[in-house]
C-alpha positions as CSV (number, residue, x, y, z in Angstrom):
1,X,-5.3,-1.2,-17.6
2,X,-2.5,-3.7,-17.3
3,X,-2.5,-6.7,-15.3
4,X,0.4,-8.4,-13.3
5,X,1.4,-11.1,-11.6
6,X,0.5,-10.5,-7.8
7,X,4.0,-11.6,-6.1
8,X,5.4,-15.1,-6.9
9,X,1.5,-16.5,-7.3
10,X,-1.1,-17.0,-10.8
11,X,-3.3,-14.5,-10.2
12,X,-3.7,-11.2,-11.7
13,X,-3.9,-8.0,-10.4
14,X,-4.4,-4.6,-11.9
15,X,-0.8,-1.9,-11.6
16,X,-3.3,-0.1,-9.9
17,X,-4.5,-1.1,-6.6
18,X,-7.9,1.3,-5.1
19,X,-6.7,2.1,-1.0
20,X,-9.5,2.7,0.6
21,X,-8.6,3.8,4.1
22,X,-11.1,7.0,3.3
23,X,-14.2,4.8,3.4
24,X,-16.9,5.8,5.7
25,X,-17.4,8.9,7.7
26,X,-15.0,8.4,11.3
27,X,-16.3,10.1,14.2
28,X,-13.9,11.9,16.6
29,X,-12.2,9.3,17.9
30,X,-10.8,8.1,14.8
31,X,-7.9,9.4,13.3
32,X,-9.5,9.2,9.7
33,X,-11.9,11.9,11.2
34,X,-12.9,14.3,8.5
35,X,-11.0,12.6,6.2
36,X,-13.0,10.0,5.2
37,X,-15.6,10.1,2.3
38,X,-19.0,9.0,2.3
39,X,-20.7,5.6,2.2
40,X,-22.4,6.9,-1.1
41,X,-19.0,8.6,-2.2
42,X,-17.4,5.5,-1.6
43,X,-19.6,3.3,-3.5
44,X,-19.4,5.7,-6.7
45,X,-15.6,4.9,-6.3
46,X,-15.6,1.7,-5.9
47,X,-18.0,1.1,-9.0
48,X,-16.0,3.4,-11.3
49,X,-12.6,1.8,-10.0
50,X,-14.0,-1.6,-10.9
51,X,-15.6,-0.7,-14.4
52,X,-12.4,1.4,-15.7
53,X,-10.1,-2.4,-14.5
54,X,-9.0,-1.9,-11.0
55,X,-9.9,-5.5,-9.7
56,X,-7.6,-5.2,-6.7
57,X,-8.7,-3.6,-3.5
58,X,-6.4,-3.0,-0.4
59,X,-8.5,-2.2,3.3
60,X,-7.4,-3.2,7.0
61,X,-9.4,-3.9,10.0
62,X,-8.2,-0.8,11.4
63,X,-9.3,1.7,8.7
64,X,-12.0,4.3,10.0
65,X,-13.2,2.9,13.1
66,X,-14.3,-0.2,14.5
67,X,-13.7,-1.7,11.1
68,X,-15.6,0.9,9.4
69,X,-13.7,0.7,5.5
70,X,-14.1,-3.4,5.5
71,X,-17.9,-2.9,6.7
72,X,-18.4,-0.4,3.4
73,X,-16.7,-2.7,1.4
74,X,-18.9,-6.0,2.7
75,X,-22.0,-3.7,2.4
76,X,-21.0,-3.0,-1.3
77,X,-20.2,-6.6,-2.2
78,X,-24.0,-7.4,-1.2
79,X,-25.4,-4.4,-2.7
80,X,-23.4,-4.7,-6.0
81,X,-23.0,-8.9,-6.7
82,X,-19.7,-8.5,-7.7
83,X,-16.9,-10.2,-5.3
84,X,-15.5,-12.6,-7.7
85,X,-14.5,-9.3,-9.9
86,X,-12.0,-8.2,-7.1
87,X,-8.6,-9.6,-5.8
88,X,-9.4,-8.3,-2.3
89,X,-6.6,-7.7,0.2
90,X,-7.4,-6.7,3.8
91,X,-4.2,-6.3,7.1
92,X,-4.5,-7.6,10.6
93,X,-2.3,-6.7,13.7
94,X,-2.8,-3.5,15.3
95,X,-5.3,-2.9,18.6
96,X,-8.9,-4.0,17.4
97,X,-9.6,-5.0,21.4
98,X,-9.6,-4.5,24.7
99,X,-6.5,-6.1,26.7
100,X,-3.2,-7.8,26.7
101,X,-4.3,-10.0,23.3
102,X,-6.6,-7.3,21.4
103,X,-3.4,-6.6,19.6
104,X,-0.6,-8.5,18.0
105,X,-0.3,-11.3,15.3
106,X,-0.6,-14.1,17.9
107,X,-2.1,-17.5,16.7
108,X,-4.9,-17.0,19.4
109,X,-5.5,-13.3,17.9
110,X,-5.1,-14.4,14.3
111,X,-7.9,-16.8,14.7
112,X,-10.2,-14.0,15.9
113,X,-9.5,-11.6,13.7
114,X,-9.6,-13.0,10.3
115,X,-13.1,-14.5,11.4
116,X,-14.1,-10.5,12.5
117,X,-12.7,-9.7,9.0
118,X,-15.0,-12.2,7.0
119,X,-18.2,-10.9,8.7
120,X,-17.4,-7.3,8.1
121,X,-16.5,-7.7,4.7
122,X,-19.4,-10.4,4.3
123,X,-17.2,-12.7,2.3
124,X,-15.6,-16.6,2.5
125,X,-12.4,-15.6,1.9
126,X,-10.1,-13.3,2.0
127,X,-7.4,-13.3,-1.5
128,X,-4.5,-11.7,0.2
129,X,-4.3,-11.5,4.3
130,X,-1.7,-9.6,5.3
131,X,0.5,-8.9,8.7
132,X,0.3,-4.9,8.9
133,X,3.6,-4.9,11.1
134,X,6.1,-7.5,12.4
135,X,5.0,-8.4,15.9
136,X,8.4,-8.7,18.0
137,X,6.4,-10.6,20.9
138,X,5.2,-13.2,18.3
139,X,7.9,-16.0,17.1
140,X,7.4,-16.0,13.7
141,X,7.0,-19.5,12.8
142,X,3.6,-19.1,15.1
143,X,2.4,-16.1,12.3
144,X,3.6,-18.7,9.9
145,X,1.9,-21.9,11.2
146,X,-1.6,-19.7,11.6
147,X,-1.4,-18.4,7.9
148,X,-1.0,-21.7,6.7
149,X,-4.0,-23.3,8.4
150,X,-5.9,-20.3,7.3
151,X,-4.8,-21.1,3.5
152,X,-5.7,-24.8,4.2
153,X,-9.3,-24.2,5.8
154,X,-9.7,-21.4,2.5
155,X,-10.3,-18.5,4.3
156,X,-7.2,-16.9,2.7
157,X,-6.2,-17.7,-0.5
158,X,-2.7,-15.8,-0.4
159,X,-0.7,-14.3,2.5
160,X,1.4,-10.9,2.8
161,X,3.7,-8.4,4.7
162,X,3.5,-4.9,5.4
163,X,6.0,-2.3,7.3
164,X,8.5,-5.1,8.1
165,X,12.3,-4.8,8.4
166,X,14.2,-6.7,5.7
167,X,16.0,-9.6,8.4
168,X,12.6,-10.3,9.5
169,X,11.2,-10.6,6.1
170,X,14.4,-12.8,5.0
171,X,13.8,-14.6,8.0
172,X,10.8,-15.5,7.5
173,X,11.0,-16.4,3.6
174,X,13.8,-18.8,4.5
175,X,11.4,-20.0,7.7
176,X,8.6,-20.9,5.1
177,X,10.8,-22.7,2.7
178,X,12.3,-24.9,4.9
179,X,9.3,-25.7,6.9
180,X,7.3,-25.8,3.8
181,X,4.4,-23.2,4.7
182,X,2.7,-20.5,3.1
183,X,5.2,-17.9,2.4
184,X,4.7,-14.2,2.0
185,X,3.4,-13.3,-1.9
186,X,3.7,-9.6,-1.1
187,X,5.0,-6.8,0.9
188,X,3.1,-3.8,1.5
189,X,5.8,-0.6,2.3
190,X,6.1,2.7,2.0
191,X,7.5,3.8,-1.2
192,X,7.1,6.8,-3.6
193,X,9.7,9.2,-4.8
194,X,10.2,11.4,-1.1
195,X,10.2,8.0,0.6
196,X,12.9,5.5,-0.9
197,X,14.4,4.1,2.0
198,X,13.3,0.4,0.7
199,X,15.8,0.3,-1.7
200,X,18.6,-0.3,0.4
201,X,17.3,-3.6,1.6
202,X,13.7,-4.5,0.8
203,X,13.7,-4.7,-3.6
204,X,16.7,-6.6,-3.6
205,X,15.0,-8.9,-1.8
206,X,12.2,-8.5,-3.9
207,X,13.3,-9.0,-7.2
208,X,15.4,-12.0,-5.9
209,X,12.5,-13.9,-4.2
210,X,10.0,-12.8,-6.2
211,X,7.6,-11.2,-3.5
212,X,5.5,-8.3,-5.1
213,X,6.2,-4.6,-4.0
214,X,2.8,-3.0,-3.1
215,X,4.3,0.6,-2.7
216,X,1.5,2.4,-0.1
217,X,1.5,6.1,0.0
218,X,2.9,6.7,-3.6
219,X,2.1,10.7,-3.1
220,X,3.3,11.0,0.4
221,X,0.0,12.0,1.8
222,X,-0.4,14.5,-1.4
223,X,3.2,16.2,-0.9
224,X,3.3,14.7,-4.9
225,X,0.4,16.0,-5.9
226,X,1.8,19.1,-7.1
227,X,-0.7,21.2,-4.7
228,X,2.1,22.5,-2.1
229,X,4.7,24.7,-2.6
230,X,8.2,25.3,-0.4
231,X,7.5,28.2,2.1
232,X,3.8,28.4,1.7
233,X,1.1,26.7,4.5
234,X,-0.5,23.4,3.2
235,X,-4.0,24.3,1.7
236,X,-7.4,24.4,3.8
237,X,-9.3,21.0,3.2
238,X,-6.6,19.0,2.4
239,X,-4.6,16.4,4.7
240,X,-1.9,18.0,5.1
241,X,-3.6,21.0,6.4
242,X,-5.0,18.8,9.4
243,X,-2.0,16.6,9.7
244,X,0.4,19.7,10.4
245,X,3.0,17.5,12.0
246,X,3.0,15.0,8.8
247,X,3.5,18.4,6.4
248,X,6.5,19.6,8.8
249,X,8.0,16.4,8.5
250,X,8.1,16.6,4.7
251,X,9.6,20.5,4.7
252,X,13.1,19.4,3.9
253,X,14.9,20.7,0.6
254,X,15.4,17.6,-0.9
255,X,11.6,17.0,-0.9
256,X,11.1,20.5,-2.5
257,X,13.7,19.7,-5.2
258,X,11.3,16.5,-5.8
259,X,8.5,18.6,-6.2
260,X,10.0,20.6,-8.7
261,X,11.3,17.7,-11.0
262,X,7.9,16.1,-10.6
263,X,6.1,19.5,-11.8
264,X,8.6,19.8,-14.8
265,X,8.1,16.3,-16.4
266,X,4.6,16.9,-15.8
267,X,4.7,19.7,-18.0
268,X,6.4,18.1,-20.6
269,X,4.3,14.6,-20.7
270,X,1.0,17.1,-20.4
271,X,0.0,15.2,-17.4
272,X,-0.6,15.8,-13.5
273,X,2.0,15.4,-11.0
274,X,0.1,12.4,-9.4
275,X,0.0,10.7,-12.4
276,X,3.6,11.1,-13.2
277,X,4.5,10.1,-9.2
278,X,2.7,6.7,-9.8
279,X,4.0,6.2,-13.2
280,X,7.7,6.7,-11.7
281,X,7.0,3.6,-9.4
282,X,5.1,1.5,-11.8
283,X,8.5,1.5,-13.9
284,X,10.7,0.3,-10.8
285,X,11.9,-3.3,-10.1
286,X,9.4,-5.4,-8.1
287,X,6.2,-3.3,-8.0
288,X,3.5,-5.6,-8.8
289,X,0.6,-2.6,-7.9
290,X,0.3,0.5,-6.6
291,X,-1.8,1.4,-3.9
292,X,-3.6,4.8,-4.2
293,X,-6.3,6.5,-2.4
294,X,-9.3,8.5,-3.5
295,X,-12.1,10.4,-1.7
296,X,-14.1,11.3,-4.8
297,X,-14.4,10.1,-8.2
298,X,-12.4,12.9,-9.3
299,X,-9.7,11.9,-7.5
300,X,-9.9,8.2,-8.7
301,X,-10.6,9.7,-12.1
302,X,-7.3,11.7,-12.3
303,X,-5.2,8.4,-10.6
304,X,-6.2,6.2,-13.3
305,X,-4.4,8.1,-16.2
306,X,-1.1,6.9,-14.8
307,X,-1.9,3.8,-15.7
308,X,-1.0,4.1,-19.3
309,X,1.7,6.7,-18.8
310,X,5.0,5.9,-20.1
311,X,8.3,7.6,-18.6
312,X,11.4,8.2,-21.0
313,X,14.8,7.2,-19.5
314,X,15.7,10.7,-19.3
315,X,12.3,11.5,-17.6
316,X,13.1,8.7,-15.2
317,X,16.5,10.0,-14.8
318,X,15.8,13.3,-13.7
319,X,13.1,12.2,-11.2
320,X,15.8,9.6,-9.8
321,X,18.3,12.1,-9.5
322,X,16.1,14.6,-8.0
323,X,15.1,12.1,-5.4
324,X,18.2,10.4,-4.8
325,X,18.6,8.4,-1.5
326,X,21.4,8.9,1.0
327,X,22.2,5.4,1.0
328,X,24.9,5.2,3.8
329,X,27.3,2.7,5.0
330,X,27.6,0.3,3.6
331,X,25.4,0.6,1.1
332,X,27.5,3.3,-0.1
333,X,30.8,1.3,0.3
334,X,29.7,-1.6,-2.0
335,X,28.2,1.1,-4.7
336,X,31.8,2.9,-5.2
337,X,33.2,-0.6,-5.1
338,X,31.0,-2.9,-7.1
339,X,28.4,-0.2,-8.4
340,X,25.8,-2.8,-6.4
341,X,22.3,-1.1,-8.1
């Protein structure tokens, strides 16, 4: 396994990061509902992730229900003795309450919720707190301000973004630098070869400021796992069968001409497509880790082989060309001028 830098910061975090929104077994008013594995499945994961170098861990209060993954993962840390092995990251913001202030990143509902987040997880700190999305009604120098007292009292040792746009996340670099706060280590966005809208914006700023991509969904809810094909119904028991609407979304040709470059490199490197999908990002500019998912060892087990996997440039060429973005104005404009990336 190799080990980078997490963001700007000292510490060191594994190019794999274990996602573990599947922990738990939702009920029916969850939307991880039947897609969620075991408390005993989870706990296989979680030691094999651990033993084969995957020391960071991403959850948020949110995951399963009532704060269902961060309770697995507390219960685990008592069980197993081993919370000083893992660089744990948990995400704060969406509704955890009743009322106006049971969502939001509000100093009043930051307070709460990192203190809800400790018990669950039944740890004194958390290593990398992060915002889950900008909060419009909340000026950010109040998200700031909170952070920072949070570093200070050592309840968070690092802080993060996730799903924000690139003027707020500027903004609020430029906000912490000047003020001298805690600034944002990492940002948490969608990324993977059907989704590369970040970038347009986001990795420049990146690679410039020295914040830490933590690409979520790398295999676009399995679309890059090599299991669907164009024309044909997504497969019973997987995610995409249940998430119908998610699967339509993704029907577009030039996700389908993804899925074929993916399948042929895998063929000639002799691996899966999964493993070549998170390889393709781990060779990008700015991505500290990769956050992946696994309901079963299996899955974990086939994940961790893109770890050591190295992509030729002509590999890497005809995935990039294959999932080209439409950049538009005027990113486009600058490119023709200045060929800008």
């Amino acid at each position: 396994m190799e080990y980078r830098n997490l963001g700007n910061t000292g510490t060191k975090v594994s190019t794999l990061c274990l996602g573990t929104m599947t922990f738990g077994e939702a009920d029916e008013n969850s939307f991880m509902h039947k897609v969620g594995s075991s408390e005993a499945t989870s706990f296989e994961v979680m030691d094999r992730a651990l033993d084969h170098g995957v020391n960071f861990w991403d959850t948020a209060d949110v995951y399963g229900q009532d704060g269902l993954s961060e309770r697995v993962i507390g219960t685990w840390f008592q069980d197993r003795k081993r919370r000083d092995d893992v660089v744990l990251a948990t995400k704060f913001r969406f509704r955890m309450g009743q009322g106006p202030n049971g969502t939001g990143a509000s100093r009043r509902r930051i307070v709460r919720a990192v203190e809800d987040s400790l018990r669950r997880l039944q740890t004194d700190r958390i290593d990398l707190y992060q915002i889950h999305m900008q909060d419009l009604d909340t000026p950010e120098d109040e998200l700031l301000r909170a952070l920072d007292d949070l570093v200070t009292a050592g309840k968070v040792v690092y802080v993060g973004c996730s799903n924000y746009a690139a003027y707020r996340l500027m903004d609020s670099l430029w906000r912490s630098r000047t003020s001298g706060r805690v600034a944002f280590a990492t940002m948490q966005m969608q990324y993977s070869l059907a989704v590369r809208d970040i970038e347009r914006e986001h990795v420049p700023i990146a690679v410039r400021e020295g914040v830490g991509i933590l690409p979520w969904s790398p295999l676009a809810g399995g679309l890059l796992t090599g299991k669907y094909r164009e024309g044909q119904p997504a497969p019973e028991g997987t995610r995409m069968a249940q998430w119908k609407s998610r699967y339509e979304a993704f029907d577009k040709p030039r996700n389908w001409r993804v899925v074929e470059a993916l399948v042929q490199v895998a063929e000639e490197v002799g691996r899966t497509p999964s493993q070549v999908a998170l390889a393709w990002l781990l060779h990008k500019p700015g991505v500290t880790s990769v956050i992946f998912g696994a309901r079963t060892v299996a899955q974990l087990d086939d994940n961790l082989a893109a770890a050591d996997l190295a992509l030729s440039e002509a590999q890497m060429k005809v995935l990039d060309d294959a999932s080209a973005l439409e950049v538009g104005y005027p990113y486009a404009f600058m490119h023709q001028v200045q060929k800008a990336w």
